[in-house]
C-alpha positions in Angstrom: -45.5 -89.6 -111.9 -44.4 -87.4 -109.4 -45.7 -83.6 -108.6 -41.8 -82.6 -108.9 -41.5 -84.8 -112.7 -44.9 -82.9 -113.7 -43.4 -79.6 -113.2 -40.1 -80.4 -114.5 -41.9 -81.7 -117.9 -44.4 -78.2 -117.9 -41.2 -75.9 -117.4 -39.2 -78.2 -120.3 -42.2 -77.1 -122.8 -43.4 -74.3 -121.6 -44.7 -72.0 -123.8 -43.0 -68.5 -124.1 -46.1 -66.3 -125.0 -46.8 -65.5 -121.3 -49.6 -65.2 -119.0 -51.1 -61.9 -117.6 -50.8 -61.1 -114.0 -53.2 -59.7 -112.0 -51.6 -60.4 -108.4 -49.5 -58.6 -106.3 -46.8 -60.5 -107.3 -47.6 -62.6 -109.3 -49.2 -65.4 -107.0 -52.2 -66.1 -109.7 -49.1 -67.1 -112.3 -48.0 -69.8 -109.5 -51.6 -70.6 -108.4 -52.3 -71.5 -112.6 -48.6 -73.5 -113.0 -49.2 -75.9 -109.8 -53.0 -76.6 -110.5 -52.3 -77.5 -114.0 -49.4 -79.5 -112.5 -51.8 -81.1 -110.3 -53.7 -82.0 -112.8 -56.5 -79.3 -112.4 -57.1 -78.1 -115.8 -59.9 -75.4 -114.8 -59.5 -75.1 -110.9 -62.9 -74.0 -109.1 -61.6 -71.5 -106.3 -63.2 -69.4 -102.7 -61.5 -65.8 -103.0 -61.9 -64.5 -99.4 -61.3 -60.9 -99.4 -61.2 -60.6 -103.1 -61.2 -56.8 -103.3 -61.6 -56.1 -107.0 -62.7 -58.2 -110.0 -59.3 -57.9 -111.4 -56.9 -55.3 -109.7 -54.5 -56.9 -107.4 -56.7 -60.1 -107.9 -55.5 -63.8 -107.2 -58.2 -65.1 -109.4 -58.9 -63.4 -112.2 -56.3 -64.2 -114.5 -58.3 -68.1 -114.2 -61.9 -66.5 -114.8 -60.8 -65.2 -118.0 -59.0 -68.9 -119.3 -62.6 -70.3 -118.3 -62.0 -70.9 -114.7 -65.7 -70.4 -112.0 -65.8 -70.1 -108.1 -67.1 -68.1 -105.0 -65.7 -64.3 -104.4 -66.1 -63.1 -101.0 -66.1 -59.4 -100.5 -67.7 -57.3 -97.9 -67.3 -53.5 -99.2 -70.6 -53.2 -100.6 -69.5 -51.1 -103.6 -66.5 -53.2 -104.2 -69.0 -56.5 -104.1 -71.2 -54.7 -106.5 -67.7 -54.4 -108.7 -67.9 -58.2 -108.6 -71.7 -58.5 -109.7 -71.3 -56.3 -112.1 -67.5 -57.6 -113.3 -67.6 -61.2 -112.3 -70.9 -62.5 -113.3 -70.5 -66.5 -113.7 -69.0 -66.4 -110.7 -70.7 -66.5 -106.8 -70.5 -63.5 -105.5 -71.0 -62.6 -101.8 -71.3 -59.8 -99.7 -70.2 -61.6 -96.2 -67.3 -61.9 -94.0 -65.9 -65.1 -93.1 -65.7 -65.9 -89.1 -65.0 -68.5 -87.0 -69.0 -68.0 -86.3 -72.0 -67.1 -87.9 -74.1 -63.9 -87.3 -73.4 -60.1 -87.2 -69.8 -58.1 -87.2 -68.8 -54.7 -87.9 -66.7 -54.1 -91.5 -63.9 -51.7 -90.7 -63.2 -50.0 -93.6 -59.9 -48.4 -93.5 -58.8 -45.3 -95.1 -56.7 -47.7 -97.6 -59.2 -50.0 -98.5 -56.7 -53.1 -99.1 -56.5 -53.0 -95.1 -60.0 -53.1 -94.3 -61.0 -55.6 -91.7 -63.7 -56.9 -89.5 -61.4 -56.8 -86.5 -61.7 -54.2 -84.1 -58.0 -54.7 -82.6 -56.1 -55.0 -86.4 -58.5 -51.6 -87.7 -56.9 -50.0 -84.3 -53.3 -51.2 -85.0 -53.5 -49.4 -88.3 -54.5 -46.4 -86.8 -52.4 -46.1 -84.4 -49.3 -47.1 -86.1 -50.7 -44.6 -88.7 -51.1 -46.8 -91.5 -54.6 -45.9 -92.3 -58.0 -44.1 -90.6 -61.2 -46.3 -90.1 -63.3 -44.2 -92.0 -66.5 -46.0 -91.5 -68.0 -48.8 -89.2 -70.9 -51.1 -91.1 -72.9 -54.2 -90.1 -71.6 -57.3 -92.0 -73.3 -60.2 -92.1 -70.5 -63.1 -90.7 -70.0 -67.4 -92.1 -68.1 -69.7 -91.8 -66.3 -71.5 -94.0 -68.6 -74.7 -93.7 -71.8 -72.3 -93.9 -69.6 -71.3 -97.6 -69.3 -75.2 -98.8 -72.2 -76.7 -97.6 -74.2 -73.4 -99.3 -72.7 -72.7 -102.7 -70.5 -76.1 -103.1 -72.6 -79.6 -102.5 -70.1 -80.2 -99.2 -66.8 -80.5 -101.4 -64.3 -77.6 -101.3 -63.3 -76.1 -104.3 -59.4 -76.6 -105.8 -57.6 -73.2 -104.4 -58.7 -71.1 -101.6 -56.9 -67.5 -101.7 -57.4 -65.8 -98.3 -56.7 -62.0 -97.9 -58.3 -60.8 -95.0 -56.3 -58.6 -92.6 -55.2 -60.9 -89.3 -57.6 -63.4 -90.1 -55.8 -65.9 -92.4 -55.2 -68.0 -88.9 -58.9 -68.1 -87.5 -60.0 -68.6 -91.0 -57.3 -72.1 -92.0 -57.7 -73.4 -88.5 -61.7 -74.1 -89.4 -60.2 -76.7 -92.0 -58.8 -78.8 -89.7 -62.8 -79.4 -88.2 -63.7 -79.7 -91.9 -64.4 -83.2 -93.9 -62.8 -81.6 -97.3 -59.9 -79.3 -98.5 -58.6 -77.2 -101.0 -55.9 -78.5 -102.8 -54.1 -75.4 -103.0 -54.0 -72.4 -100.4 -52.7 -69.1 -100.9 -52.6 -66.8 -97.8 -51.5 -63.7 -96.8 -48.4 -64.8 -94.4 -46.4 -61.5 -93.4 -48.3 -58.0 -91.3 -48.8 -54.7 -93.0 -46.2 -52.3 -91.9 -46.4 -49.3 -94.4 -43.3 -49.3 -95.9 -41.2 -51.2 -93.8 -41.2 -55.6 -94.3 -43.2 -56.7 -91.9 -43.5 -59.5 -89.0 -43.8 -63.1 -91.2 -46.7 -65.0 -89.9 -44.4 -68.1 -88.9 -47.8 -69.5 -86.8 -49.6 -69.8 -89.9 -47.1 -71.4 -92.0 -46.9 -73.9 -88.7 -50.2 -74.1 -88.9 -50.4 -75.4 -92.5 -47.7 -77.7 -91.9 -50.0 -79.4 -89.2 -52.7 -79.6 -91.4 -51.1 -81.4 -94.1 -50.3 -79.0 -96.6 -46.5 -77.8 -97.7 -45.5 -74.4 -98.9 -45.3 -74.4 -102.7 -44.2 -70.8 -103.3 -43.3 -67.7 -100.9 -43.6 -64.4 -102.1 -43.2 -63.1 -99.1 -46.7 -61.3 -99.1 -48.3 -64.4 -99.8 -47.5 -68.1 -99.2 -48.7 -70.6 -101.4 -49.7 -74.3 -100.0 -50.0 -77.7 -101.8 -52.1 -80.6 -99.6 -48.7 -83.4 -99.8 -51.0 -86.3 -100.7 -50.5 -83.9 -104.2 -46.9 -84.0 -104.1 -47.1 -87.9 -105.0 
């Protein structure tokens, strides 16, 4: 049976107590409907830039149904969230590269906007979106250092990335990689305060070359299905 008949059938009987959010916009409702749809019933997941345990969280509305995976968070104190908040889950106080070694975390005046890029932490500034209001070593992976580490060598189901200008370095390592998330959701459009910003077109492209279609847009984030899923 097809993806598109599977999702047809979960809508016809779907059940109307509802499911709590803990996204943005609700991208952890979508990320829960297409795994199950896949035929994921508790989808392991890497949260890269995860933030908080449960505020404005892709993955926590799956930790509470029973759901375990890898949060990636390199604000000390908000990793420490994670230890404390998270506790069946990995936690790790890294950034992910294109390299391993040493960086500098950024943390920005608005902590969602934090980065370990020099150039995005200036942007901000300047465009006056946020202040860096301290510079700290980080220790930097990759995202095969992640799998081979904490996974046996096989990717986990989803892969939520949220990392401030570094969706594209980050997905491009998957093309060099043997295995792959089923499901990706990245952030796909530039912070610009309160204004919509520039859509990340390149990544979507990106995706597309790769493999994967998009799902669900939500216009802050972009949701990815790998097509051999769609069959």
């Amino acid at each position: 049976m097809s993806l598109i008949k599977k999702i047809g059938l979960r809508l016809a009987g779907e059940s109307a107590t509802g499911i709590k959010s803990y996204s943005q916009s609700g991208e952890d409702c979508i990320l829960w409907f297409l795994s199950q749809a896949a035929g994921f019933n508790k989808p392991s997941y890497i949260d890269i830039g995860a933030f908080d345990p449960f505020h404005i969280n892709n993955t926590a509305m799956m930790y509470e149904r029973g759901c375990r995976g890898i949060n990636i968070e390199p604000n000390q104190i908000r990793y420490n969230a994670f230890v404390r908040q998270r506790k069946e889950d990995i936690n790790l106080n890294v950034a992910v590269a294109d390299h391993s070694g040493t960086g500098t975390f950024f943390e920005m005046s608005q902590p969602t906007l934090s980065t370990i890029l020099e150039e995005e932490a200036l942007r901000l500034e300047s465009g006056g979106a946020a202040r860096i209001k301290s510079r700290t070593p980080i220790t930097l992976v990759t995202m095969q250092d992640i799998i081979d580490q904490h996974c046996g060598g096989k990717f986990p189901e989803i892969l939520c990335i949220d990392t401030e200008g570094l969706e594209d370095l980050i997905l491009g390592q998957l093309a060099q990689m043997k295995s792959h998330p089923a499901i990706v959701c990245a952030e796909s459009v530039e912070y610009a305060g309160d204004k919509f910003g520039r859509k990340k077109t390149e990544l979507i492209d990106l995706m597309r070359k790769m493999d994967y279609s998009v799902y669900a847009d939500t216009f802050i984030n972009t949701i990815f299905l790998k097509n051999q899923y769609w069959k």
